[in-house]
Every structure is written in structure tokens, then in C-alpha cells.
KEKE-3310 file (N, C-alpha, C; in steps of 0.2 Angstrom, whole numbers, plus 5000, padded with zeros to 4 digits):
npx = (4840:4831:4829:4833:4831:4841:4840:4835:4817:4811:4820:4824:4828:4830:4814:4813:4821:4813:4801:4802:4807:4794:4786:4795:4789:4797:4800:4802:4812:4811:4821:4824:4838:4841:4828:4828:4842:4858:4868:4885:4894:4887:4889:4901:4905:4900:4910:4919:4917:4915:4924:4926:4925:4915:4905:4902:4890:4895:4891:4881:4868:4869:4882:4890:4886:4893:4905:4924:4932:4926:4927:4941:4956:4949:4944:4943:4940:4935:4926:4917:4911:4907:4894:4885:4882:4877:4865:4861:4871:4873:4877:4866:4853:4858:4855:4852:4858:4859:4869:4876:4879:4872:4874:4867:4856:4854:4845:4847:4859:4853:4842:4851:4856:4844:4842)
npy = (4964:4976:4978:4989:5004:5016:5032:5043:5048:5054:5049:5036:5026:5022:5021:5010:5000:4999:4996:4982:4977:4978:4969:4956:4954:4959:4966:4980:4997:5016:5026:5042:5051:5064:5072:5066:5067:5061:5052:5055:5047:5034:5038:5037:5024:5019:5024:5019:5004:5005:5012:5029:5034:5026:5027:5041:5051:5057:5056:5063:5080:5088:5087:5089:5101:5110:5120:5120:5123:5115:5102:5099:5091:5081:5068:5058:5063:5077:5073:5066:5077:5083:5075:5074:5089:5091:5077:5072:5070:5058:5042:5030:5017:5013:4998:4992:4976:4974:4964:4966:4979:4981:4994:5003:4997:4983:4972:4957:4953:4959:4950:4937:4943:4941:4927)
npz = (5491:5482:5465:5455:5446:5435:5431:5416:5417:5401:5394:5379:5378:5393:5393:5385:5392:5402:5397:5393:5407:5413:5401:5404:5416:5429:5445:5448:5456:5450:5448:5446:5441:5436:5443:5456:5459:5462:5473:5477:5484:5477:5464:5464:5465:5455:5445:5450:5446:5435:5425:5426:5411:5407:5413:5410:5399:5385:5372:5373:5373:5384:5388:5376:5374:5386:5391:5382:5392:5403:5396:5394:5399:5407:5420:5431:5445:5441:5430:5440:5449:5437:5433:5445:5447:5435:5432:5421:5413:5417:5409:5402:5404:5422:5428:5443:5453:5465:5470:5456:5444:5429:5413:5402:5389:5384:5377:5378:5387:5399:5398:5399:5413:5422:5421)
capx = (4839:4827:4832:4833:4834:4842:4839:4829:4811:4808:4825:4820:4831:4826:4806:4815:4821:4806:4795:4806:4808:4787:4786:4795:4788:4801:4797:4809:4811:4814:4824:4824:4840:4836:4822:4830:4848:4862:4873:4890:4896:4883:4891:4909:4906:4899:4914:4926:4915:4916:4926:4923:4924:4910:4899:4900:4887:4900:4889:4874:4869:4872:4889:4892:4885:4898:4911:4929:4938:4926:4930:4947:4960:4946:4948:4937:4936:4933:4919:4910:4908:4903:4889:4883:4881:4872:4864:4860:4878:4877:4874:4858:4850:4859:4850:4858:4852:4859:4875:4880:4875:4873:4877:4865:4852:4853:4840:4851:4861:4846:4838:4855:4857:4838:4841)
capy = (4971:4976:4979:4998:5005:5022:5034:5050:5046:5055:5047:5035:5021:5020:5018:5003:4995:4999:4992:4978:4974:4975:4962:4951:4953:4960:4970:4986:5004:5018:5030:5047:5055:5073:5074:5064:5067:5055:5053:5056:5039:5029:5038:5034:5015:5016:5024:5014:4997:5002:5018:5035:5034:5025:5032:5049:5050:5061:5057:5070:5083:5091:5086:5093:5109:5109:5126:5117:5123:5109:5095:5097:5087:5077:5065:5057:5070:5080:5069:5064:5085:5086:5070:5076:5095:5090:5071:5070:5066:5051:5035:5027:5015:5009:4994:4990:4970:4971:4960:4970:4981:4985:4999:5003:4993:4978:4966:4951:4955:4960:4944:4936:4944:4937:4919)
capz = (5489:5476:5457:5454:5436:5437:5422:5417:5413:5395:5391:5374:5381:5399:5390:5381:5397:5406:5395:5395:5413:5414:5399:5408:5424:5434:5447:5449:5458:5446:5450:5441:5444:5434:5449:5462:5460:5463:5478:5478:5485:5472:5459:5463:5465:5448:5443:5453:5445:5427:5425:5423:5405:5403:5416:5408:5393:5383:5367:5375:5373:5389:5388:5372:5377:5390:5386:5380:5396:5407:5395:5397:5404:5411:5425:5437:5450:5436:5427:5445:5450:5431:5434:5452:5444:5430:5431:5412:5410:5417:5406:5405:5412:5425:5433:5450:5452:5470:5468:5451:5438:5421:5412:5395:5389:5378:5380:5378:5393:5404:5399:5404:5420:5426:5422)
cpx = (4835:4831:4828:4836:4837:4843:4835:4823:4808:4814:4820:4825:4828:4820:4809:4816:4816:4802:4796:4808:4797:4786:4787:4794:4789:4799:4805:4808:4814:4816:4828:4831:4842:4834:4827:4836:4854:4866:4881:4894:4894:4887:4899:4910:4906:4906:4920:4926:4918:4920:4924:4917:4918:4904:4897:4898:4892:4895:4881:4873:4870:4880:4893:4890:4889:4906:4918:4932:4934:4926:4936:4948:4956:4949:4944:4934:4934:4926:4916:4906:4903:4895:4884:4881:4875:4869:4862:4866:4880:4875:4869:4855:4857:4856:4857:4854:4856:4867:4878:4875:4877:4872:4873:4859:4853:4850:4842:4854:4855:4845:4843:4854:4853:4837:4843)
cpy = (4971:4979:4987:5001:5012:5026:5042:5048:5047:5052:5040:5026:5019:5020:5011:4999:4995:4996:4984:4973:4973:4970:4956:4951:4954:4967:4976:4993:5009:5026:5038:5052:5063:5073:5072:5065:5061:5056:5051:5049:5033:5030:5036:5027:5014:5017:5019:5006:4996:5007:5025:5037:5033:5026:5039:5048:5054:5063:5063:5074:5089:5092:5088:5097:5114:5116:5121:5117:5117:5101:5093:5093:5084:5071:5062:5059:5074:5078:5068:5074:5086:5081:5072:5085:5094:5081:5067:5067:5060:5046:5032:5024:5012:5005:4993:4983:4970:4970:4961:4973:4981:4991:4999:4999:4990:4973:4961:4949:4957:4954:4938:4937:4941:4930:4918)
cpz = (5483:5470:5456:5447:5437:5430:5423:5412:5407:5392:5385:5376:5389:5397:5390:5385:5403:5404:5394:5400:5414:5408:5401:5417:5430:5437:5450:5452:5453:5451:5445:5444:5442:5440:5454:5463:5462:5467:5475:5478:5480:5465:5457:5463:5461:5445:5444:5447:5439:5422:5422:5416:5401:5405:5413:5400:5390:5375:5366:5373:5378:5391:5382:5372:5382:5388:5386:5387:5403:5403:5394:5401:5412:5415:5430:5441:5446:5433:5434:5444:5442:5433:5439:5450:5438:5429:5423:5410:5411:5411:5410:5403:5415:5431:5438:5452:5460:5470:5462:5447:5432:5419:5404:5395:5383:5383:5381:5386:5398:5404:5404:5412:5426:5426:5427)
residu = (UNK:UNK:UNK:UNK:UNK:UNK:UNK:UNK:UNK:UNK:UNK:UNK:UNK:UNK:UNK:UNK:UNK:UNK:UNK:UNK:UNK:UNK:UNK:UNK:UNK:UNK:UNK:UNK:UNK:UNK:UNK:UNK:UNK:UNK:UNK:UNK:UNK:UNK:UNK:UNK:UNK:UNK:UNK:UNK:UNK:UNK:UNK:UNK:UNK:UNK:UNK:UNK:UNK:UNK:UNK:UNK:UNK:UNK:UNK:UNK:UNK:UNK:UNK:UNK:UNK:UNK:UNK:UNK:UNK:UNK:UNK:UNK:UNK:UNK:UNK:UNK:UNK:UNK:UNK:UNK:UNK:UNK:UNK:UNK:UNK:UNK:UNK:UNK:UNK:UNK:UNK:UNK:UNK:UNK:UNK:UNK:UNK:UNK:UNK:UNK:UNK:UNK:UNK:UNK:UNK:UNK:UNK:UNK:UNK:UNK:UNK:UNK:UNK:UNK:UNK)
# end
């Protein structure tokens, strides 16, 4: 399976692991899901991997633009429908290296993950 970064292209982080993965040489699919959107199943895996909690950027700005009565007594059904409804919510990047992901980008960890 190929190494798939998933992100929103103007995002200022997803640059950082992009320019990143072409320094070192790795050859990756990006996948924009602003544009191309995120499947429903992909996005529960994530959840299920690493929990809601930290799939959902909470620190965004779309996310605190959000009226009070949908950050209520949030929930995981609750946070996918918010993610899946508006894609910015999610955290970002998430590379998928196949056989696991990361979630963020630090360089150290990336660099790990390709030895």
C-alpha cells in the first residue's frame, strides 16, 4: 500500500510534512480532504485507532466557530458527523504508512517511522 498524507493543502503544517517527505525522498499520495472529502469508515478507524479526542482539531478555527449547542456533550457519534460535515475539523496530517498511522507532524517520529 502506498503512504498517503491526508490534510488540507493551504494548511501551514501539512507544507511542513510535505516538504518533508520530498527531502527525504519519499514518495507519497496526498490527499486533500477539504476537496476530496473523507469516508465515513476511514474516519471511524481513525477514531477507533487513536480516539476521537484527538482526531478532532478542537484547537481550529472552524471548530471554535461552531455555535455552543454542537460542542456539547460531545461524543464520538457526535465528533465523526461534526468531521464528515466539515473536514477541517479533523487533525492534521494524517500520514497512513499502510500498516499504521501518524497523527500530527513531528519530524522525529516521521523520520522514525521510515527507518
Amino acid at each position: 500500500m502506498a503512504t498517503t498524507l491526508y490534510g488540507i493543502k493551504n494548511c501551514d503544517t501539512i507544507k511542513k510534512a510535505r516538504a518533508w517527505l520530498s527531502a527525504q525522498g519519499i514518495a507519497y499520495d496526498f490527499h486533500d480532504y477539504k476537496t476530496e472529502g473523507i469516508d465515513r469508515d476511514r474516519l471511524k478507524e481513525w477514531c477507533d485507532e487513536f480516539g476521537w479526542e484527538v482526531v478532532l482539531n478542537r484547537a481550529g478555527t472552524t471548530f471554535r466557530k461552531l455555535p455552543e449547542a454542537d460542542k456539547e456533550s460531545l461524543n464520538a457519534s457526535k465528533a465523526i458527523k461534526l468531521m464528515l460535515a466539515q473536514p477541517s475539523m479533523i487533525k492534521r496530517p494524517v500520514l497512513d504508512l499502510g500498516d499504521r498511522r501518524l497523527i500530527g507532524f513531528k519530524p522525529d517520529l516521521y523520520a522514525a517511522a521510515f527507518r
